[in-house]
N, C-alpha and C positions, 0 to 999 in steps of 0.2 A: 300166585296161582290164580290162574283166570276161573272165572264161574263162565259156563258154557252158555247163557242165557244173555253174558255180559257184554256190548262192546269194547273194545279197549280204548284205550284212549285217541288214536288215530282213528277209527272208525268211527267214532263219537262225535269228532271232531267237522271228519268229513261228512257224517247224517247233518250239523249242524249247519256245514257247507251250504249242502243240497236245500236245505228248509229254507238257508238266506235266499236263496236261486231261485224261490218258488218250485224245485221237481220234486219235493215231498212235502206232503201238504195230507187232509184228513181229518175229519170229526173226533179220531180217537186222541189227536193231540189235545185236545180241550183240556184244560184243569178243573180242577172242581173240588168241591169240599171234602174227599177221603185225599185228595190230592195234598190238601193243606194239611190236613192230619198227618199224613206221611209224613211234612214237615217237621211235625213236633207243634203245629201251629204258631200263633205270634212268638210265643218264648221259645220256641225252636228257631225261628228265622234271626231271634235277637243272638242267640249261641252262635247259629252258622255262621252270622256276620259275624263276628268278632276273630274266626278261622280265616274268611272270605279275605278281610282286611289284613288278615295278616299275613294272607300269602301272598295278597297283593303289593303288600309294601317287601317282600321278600324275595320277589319273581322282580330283577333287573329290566323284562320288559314292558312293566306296570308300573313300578316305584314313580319313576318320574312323573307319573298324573293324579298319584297320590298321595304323596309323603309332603307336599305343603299344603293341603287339603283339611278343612273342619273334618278330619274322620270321625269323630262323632254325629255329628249331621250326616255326612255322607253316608255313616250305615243307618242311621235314622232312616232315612227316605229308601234307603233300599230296600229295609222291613218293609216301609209300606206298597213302595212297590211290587214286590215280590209277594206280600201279602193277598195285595188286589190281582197281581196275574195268578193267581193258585186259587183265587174266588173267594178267599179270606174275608173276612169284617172291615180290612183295612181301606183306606181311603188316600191314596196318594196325591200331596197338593204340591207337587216341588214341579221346577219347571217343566217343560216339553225336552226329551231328550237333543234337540237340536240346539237350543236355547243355552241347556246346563253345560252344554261341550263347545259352546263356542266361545273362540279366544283360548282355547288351549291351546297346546303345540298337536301339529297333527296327526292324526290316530288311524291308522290305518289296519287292515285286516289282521294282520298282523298281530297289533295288538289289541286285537277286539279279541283272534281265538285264544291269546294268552290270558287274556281275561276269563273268559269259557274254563281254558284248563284249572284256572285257579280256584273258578267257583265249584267244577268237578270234584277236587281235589277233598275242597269244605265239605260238600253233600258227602262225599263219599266218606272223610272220618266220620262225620255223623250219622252216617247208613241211613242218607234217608234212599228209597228202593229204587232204583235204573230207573223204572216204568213211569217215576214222579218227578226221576230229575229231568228227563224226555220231557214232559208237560212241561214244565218250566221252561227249559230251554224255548222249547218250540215258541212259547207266550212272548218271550225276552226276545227271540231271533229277527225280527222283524226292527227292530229298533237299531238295527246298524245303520243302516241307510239314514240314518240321522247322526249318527256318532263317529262313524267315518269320514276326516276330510280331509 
C-alpha cells in the first residue's frame, strides 16, 4: 500500500533522473543535522550498510562490482561518506569518486539507478523518512558523472 505523500519507486527514480540532469535543483535538498538524525546517525548509517550491501550483492545488476570487493572497507567509507553528505561528524578520506571506479568494468546509468534502487530499498526497511532519503539522494546524485564510463 502506497502512503500518499510517497513517491514510488519509478517516480523516485525518475526525480533522481531529473537532479542528475540538473532540472531539479533547490536549497531545500540540503542535508543537515536532523537529516542525519533521521538516519539513525553513525550507527544508523553502520545498520543501513550492512542491508545496502546486501542487496547489493543480491541485485544481479550490482553483484558484479561487488562481490570481489573489501565489503567491509567498502561500507566503511560509505559510512563515512554518507556521513559527510547528511552534515554528519564524519570525515570522508577514500579516493575521488572517479579515481575509486576506475579500472572497473563499465558502469553505466543503468547500473548507477540499480544502485539507487538498492539503497532505497535499505532506508526504506529502516524507515529512515522519504524527505531524508531525498537529501541524500540529492547530495550523492551529482557523483555520477564520475562513476559512469
Amino acid at each position: 500500500m502506497s502512503h500518499p505523500a510517497r513517491l514510488t519507486k519509478p517516480m523516485a527514480i525518475l526525480c533522481l533522473a531529473l537532479s542528475l540532469t540538473g532540472v531539479v535543483t533547490g536549497p531545500t535538498a540540503r542535508a543537515d543535522e536532523a537529516t542525519f538524525q533521521a538516519f539513525g546517525g553513525k550507527a544508523g548509517l553502520q545498520s543501513l550498510m550492512e542491508d545496502f550491501m546486501a542487496n547489493l550483492l543480491a541485485d544481479p545488476r550490482t553483484r558484479p562490482f561487488f562481490e570481489k570487493a573489501n565489503q567491509t572497507r567498502v561500507k566503511a567509507q560509505l559510512v563515512d561518506q554518507f556521513c559527510q553528505a547528511l552534515g554528519g561528524p564524519c570525515q570522508y578520506k577514500g579516493l575521488d569518486m572517479k579515481s575509486a571506479h576506475q579500472g572497473l568494468p563499465p558502469i553505466t546509468r543503468e547500473h548507477f539507478n540499480a544502485l539507487v534502487e538498492d539503497l532505497q530499498d535499505a532506508m526504506d526497511k529502516h524507515k529512515v523518512p522519504f524527505s531524508a532519503q531525498n537529501k541524500l539522494l540529492a547530495e550523492l546524485a551529482p557523483l555520477h558523472r564520475d562513476i559512469e564510463h
